[in-house]
N, C-alpha and C positions, 0 to 999 in steps of 0.2 A: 625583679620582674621576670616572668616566665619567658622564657627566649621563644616558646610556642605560639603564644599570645604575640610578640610581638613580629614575627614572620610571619604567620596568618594575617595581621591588621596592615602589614607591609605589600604584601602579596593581593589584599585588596583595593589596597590603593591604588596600585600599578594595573591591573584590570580596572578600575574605574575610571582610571586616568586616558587609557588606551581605549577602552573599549571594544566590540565585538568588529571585524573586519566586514566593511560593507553596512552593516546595522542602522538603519533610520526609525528612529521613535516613532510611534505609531499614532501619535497626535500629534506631530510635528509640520502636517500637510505635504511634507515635501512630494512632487511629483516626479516621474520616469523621464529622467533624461533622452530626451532622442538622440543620435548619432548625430555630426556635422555632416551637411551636405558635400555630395563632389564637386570640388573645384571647378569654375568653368573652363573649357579647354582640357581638361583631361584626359589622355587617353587611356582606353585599358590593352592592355599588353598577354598573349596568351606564351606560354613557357612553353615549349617543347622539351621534351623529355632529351637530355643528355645520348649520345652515339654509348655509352659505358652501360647506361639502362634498358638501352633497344637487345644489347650483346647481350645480358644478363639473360632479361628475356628467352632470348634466343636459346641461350643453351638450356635454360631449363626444358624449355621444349621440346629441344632436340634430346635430349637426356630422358623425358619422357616416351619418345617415341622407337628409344631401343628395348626392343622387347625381346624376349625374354631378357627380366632382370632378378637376380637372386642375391639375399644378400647376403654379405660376407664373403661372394665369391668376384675377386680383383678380372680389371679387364684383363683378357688375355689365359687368364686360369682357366682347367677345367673345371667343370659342375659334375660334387659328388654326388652318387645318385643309389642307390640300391635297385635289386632287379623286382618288387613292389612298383616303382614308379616306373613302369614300363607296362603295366597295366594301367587302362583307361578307369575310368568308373562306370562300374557296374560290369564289368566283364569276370571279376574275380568268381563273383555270385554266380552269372552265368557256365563258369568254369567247373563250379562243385555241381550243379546240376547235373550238367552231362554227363560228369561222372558218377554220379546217382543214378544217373537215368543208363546209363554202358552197362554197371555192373549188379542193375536189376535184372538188363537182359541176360547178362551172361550166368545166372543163377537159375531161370530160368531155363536156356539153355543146356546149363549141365545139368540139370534134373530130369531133361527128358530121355528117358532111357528104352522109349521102346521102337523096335524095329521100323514099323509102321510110320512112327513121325519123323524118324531120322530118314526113310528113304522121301521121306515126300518134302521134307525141309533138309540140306545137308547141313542149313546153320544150328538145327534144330539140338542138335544134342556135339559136341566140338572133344575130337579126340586128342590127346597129350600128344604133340609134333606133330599132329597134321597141318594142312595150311590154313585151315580155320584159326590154328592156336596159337593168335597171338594179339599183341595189346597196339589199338592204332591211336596215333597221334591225335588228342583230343583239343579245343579250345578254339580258339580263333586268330584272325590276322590284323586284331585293331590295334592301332598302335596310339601313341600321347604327339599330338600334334605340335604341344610345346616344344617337344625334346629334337623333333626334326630339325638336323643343321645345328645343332649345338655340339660342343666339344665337349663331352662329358669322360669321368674317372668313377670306373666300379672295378670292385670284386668279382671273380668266379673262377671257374676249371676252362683248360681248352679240350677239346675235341679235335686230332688231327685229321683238316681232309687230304692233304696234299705231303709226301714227304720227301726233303732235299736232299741233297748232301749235306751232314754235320750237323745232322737234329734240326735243321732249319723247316719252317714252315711258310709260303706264301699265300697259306688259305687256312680257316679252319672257322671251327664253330668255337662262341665261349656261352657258358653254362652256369646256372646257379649253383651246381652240384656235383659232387665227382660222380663219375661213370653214367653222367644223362649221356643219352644219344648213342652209347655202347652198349648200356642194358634199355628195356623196352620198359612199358614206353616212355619214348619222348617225351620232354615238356614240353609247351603249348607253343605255336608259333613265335605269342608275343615274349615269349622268356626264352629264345635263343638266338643271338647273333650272329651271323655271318660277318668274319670279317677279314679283311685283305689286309697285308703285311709288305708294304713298300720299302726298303727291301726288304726279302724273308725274316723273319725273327726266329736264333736259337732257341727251343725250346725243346730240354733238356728230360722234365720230367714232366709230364701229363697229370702226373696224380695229386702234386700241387697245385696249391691253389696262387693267384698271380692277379697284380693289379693294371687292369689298362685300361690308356688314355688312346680319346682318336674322337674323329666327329661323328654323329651317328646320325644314320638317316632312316626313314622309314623307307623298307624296300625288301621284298617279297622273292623269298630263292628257294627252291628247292632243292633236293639232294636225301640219297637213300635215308642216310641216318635221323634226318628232319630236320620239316619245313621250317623258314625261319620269317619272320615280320621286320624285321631289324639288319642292317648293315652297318660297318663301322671300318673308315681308313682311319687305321692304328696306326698313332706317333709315339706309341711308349708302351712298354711292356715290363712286369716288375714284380719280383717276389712278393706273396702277401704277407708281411713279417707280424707277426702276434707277440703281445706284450708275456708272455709265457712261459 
């Protein structure tokens, strides 16, 4: 006999025997069971949630309502940041404009070469080292509202305002760039820091570049070299080391 044949005829046996779970024949008449009624005297009982469920609760909440949250970055860490996320949105745009619109003027400017409109305008036509000739601090003072009061770690150069004894600094500016705020002009308020160094920080060589940590706030100084949008009490200060 075919062993096929006979675990198939096997196989429907056991299905015929069992049948489908639940399944009532369909001219069998049987009708819909109703439930049993409740007991007389019974009471209903309402559960309260466990003191372990209400905590639960709790901390998700609480846990939602620390904001800023970023992730990958552990309590207590600072928040890496580059100096892009120190501009708001739509200020970047506003940025090139001005500067579109500065060194339209100053083309116009230096084209105008005759007598007549440079004495009736002195802006009119700008001589090489007069006090006309130079580049002013362009952009604005909006800063990112998230990043107020946060402890954040970036990159850049310092600018010295202040100098100690022993290379030490208790002030200075830090910069996207080597030689901003030494050569003209400036970057924009919102892309230079003012920051304070509790106690002074050695700081050796200017012309490297250096990674610092500290809280940063939004807050408004000015000073010859340029204005700043930004402040920051520095907790650490630190070679920027390239894999190179």
């Amino acid at each position: 006999m075919d062993p096929r044949i006979f675990l198939f005829g096997a196989a429907f046996a056991l299905f015929s025997a069992c049948g489908a779970p639940h399944a009532t024949p369909p001219d069998s008449g049987a009708q819909e069971v109703a439930p049993p009624p409740i007991p007389e005297g019974a009471e209903t009982v309402v559960f309260e949630r466990t003191d372990g469920a209400a905590s639960a609760e709790a901390k998700v909440s609480d846990a939602a309502s620390q904001e800023p949250q970023y992730w990958g970055v552990e309590d207590g860490d600072p928040l890496p940041i580059m100096w892009e996320d120190l501009m708001p949105e739509g200020s970047e745009d506003a940025l090139m404009k001005e500067y579109e619109e500065f060194y339209a003027m100053l083309e116009k400017r230096y084209a105008a070469n005759t007598t007549t409109l440079a004495d009736a305008d002195p802006y009119a036509r700008i001589e090489e080292g007069s006090e006309f000739d130079f580049m002013p601090q362009l952009g604005g003072f909006e800063t990112v509202e998230e990043l107020d009061g946060v402890l954040i770690r970036m990159p850049g150069y310092v600018v010295p305002l202040d100098f100690q004894a022993g290379s030490k600094l208790g002030a200075f500016l830090f910069v996207p760039y080597m030689g901003a705020c030494i050569h003209t002009p400036p970057p924009p308020p919102n892309q230079i820091i003012f920051v304070r160094a509790e106690p002074a920080a050695k700081i050796s060589d200017i012309w490297s570049p250096y990674w610092i940590e500290g809280t940063l706030t939004a807050e408004k100084t000015e000073n010859d070299l340029g204005d700043t949008a930004y402040a920051l009490s520095m907790t650490k200060i630190e070679g920027y080391e390239t894999p190179y």
